[in-house]
N, C-alpha and C positions, 0 to 999 in steps of 0.2 A: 670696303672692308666691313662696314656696321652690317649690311647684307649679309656679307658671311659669317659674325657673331651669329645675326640671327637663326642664321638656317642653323648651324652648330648646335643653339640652346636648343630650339626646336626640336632637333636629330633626340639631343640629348632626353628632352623630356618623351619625348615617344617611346624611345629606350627603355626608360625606367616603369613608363606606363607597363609592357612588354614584360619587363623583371617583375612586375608584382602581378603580372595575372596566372602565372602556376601557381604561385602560394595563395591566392585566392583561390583558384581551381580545387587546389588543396584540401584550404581550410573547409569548403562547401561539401567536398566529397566527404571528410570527414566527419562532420555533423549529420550529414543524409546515415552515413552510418550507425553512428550513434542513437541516433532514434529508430532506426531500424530494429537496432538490437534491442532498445528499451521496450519497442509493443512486442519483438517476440520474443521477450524473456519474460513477460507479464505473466501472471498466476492467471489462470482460465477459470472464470467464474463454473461455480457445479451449478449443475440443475437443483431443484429444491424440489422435491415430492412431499406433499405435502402427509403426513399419519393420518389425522384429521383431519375434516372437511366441515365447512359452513362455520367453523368458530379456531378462534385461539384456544392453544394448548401448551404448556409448559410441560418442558422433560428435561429431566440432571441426568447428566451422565454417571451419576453414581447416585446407589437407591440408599445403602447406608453406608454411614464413615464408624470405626472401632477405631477408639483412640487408648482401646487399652484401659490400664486402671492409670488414673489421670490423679497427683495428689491437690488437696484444695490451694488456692493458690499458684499454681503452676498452668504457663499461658502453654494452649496449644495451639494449630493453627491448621484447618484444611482449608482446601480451594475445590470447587467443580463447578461444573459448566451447566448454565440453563438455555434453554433452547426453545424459541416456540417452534413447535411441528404442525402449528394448523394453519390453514391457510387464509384466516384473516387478521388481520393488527393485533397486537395485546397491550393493553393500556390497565393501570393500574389504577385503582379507584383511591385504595391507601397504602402508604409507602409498606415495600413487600418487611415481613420477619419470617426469622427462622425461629421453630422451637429446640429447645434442648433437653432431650428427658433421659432424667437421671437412669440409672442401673440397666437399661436397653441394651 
């Protein structure tokens, strides 16, 4: 009789071995998916042409900002974008400023 407990348990663990390899199966297919999707929904780097050539060059996507008549004391506030266009490094010697002049 212990003979046949054993083969029983045996039966049984093989069984369950069996029950959990499609949800293995599963779980695998579903992650191969998932990364699948993440590299082809990734943002495709642009080519970069450079304007310039043999040095760095800064360019803002905006040449002037009008803020209107602005009263003193009163915070205003723009944003835009710098860019180098050249096609070497740009390193800065001393921390960048912007000027502001007045009545322009």
């Amino acid at each position: 009789m212990s003979k046949l407990k054993r083969g029983v348990s045996k039966s049984r663990q093989v069984q369950r071995k069996h029950n959990k390899l499609p949800l293995i199966m599963a779980l695998a297919g579903a992650a191969i998916l998932l990364i699948a999707a993440f590299f082809a929904f990734q943002k495709k780097p642009t080519s970069f042409t450079p304007e310039v050539t043999g040095s760095p060059s800064l360019k803002a996507d905006k040449e002037k900002v009008d803020l209107g008549d602005v009263k003193l004391g009163q915070t205003v506030e723009v944003s835009f974008e710098i860019r180098n266009v050249g096609d070497q490094p740009l390193k800065f010697s001393k921390a960048p400023f912007i000027e502001v002049k007045e009545g322009c």
